[in-house]
C-alpha positions in Angstrom: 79.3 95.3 127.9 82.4 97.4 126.4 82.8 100.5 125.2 85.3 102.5 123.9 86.6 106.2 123.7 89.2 107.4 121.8 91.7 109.6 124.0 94.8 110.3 122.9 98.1 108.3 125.0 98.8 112.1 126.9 95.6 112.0 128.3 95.8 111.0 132.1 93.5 107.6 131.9 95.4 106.6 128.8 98.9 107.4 130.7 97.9 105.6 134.1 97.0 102.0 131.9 99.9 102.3 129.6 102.1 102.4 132.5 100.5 99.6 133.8 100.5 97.8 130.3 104.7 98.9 130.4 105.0 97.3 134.1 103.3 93.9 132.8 105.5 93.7 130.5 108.8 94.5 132.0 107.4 92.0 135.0 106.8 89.0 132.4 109.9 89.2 130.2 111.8 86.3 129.8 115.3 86.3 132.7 118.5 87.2 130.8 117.1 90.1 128.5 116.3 93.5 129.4 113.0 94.7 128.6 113.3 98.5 127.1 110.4 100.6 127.5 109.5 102.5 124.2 108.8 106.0 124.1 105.0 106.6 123.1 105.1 109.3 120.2 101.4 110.7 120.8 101.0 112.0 117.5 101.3 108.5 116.0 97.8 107.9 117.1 96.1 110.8 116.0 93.3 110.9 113.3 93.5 110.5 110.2 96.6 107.8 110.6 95.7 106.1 113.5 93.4 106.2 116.9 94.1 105.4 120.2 91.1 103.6 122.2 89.9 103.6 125.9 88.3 100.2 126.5 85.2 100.9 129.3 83.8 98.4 131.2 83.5 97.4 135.1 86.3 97.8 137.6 86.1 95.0 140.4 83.5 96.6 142.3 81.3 96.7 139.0 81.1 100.4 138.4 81.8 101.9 135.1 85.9 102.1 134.3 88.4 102.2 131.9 89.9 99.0 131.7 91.9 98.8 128.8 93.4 100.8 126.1 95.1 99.9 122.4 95.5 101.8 119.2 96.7 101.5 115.6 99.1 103.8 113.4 100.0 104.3 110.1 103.2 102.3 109.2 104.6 102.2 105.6 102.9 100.4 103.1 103.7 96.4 102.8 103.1 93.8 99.9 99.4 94.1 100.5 99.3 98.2 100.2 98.4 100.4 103.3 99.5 99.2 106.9 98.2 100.0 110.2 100.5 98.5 113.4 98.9 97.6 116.9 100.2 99.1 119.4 100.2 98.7 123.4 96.9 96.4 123.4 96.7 96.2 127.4 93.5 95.0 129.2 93.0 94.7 133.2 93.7 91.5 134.5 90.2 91.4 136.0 88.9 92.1 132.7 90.1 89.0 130.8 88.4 86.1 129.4 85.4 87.7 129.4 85.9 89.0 125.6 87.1 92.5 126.5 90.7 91.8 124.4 88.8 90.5 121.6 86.1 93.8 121.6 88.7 95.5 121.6 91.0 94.0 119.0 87.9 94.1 116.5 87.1 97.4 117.2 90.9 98.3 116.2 90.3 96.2 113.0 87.0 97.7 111.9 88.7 101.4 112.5 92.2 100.2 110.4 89.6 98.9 107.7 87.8 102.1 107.5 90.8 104.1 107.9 91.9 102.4 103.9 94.4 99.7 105.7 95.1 96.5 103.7 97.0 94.7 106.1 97.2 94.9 109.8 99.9 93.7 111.6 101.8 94.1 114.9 104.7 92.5 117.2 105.0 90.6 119.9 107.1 88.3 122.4 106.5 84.5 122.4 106.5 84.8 126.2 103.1 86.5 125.9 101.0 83.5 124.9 97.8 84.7 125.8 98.1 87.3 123.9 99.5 84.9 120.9 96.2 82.6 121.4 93.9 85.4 121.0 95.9 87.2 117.6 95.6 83.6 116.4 92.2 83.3 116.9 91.4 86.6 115.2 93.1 85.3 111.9 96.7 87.0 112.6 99.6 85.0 110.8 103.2 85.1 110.6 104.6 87.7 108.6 108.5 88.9 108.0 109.5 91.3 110.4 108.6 94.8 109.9 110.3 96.8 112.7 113.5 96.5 114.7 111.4 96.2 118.0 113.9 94.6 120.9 111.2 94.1 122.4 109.6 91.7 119.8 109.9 88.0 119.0 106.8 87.4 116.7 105.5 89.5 113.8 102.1 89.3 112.5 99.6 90.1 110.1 96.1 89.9 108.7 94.9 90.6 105.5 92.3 93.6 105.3 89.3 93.4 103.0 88.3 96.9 101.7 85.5 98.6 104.2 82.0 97.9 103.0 
């Protein structure tokens, strides 16, 4: 089972997995182009605009750990009104394919829904196909690039419908 906390990306859990989340990244890019490591503006993910999440779960000896992290901000508004961008979903290697991407990429959703977001979208590489599979599964789509990310290869969205 998952939980999740919201921390903000200062605080020293959240620092310690982005920079692992940054190193996976770097690590995996595709030869021939440098990977650039953004600067995380902290104040992006605070309330009411966005959120940044702790995923909690097991480390490899089973006890209770943080072992993934992801938030959302407010971007401007696209076709479908109000936008909120994923940002930095990362998630323990030990921790996959066991549902804890997916918790937590719903849990971003449902707080990007309540939050008035229409649309939520983010970027990534085509080198991270994983990570592609499980946007797709979740209803993510091709959409026209909405950021100049040099990082990024793929832009995608999903249609919000309005919080219950």
């Amino acid at each position: 089972m998952v939980t999740f906390r919201e921390a903000m990306p200062t605080d020293p859990t959240a620092a310690a997995l982005l920079d692992q989340y940054f190193a996976a990244r770097a690590e995996g890019f595709p030869s021939g182009r440098a990977y650039r490591r953004p600067t995380v503006d902290a104040a992006q993910f605070a309330p009411p605009g966005g959120v940044f999440l702790l995923l909690e779960g097991e480390n490899l000896a089973g006890e209770p750990a943080d072992v993934g992290c992801g938030g959302i901000r407010t971007i401007p508004d696209g076709p479908l009104g109000s936008r909120r961008e994923v940002k930095h979903v990362w998630v323990q290697p030990h921790a996959r394919r066991i549902g804890a991407g997916r918790s937590l990429m719903l849990e971003l959703e449902r707080r990007a829904r309540e939050s008035g977001a229409r649309e939520l979208v983010l970027d990534t590489h085509d080198a991270q196909t994983a990570a592609g599979a499980l946007y797709a599964s979740l209803g993510f789509a091709p959409v026209e690039p909405f950021n100049d990310n040099p990082n990024a290869t793929l832009w995608l969205g999903k249609p919000l419908a309005p919080a219950d």
